[in-house]
N, C-alpha and C positions, 0 to 999 in steps of 0.2 A: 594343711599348708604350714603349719608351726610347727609339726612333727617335724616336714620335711625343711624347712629352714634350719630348725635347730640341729638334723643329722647333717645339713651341709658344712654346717659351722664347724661342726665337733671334727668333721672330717678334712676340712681346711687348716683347722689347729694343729692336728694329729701330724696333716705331710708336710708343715711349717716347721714343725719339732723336729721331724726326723730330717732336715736339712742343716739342724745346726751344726757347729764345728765344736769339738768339745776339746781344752786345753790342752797344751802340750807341753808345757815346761812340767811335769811330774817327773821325779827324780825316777829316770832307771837305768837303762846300762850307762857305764861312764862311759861316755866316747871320747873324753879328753887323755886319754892313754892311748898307746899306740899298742897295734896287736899283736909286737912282739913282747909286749909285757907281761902277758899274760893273764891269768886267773888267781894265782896265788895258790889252786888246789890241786895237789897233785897227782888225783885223778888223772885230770884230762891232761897232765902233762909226757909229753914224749920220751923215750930213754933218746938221751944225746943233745937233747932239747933244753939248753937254759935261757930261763925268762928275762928280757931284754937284752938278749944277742942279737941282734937283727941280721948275720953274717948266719949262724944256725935256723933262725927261722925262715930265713929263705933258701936255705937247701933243703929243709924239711919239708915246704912246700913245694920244690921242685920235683922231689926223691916220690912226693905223695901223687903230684901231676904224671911221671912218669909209669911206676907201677901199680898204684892204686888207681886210679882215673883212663887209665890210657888203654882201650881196647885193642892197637895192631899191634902195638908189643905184647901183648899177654895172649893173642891169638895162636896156637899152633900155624906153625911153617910148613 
């Protein structure tokens, strides 16, 4: 009977724990930038693509929705 008291307990505790909510204010990506600012590395940066243009990063997202993303234009006719 103590056995089983004590695993019901342990097991109560167990899925009380796994409901906590664990912090969120940890520093990670900035989101107080805007995502035509960029990364800074220029890696991931585009040819024709300068960071904080917002007039080039939305045709670079247009140009990428069009032929990159868009399956009836890239289909054979």
């Amino acid at each position: 009977m103590r056995n089983l008291l004590l695993l019901s307990a342990l097991t109560g505790a167990m899925a009380l724990s796994a409901c906590g909510e664990s912090p969120q204010d940890k520093v990670g990506i900035r989101s107080d930038k805007p995502a035509q600012a960029g990364t800074g590395v220029t890696v991931f940066t585009d040819q024709g693509w300068t960071a904080g243009d917002k007039a080039s990063w939305s045709n670079h997202l247009k140009a990428r929705a069009n032929y990159g993303m868009n399956d009836h234009q890239r289909s054979p006719k």
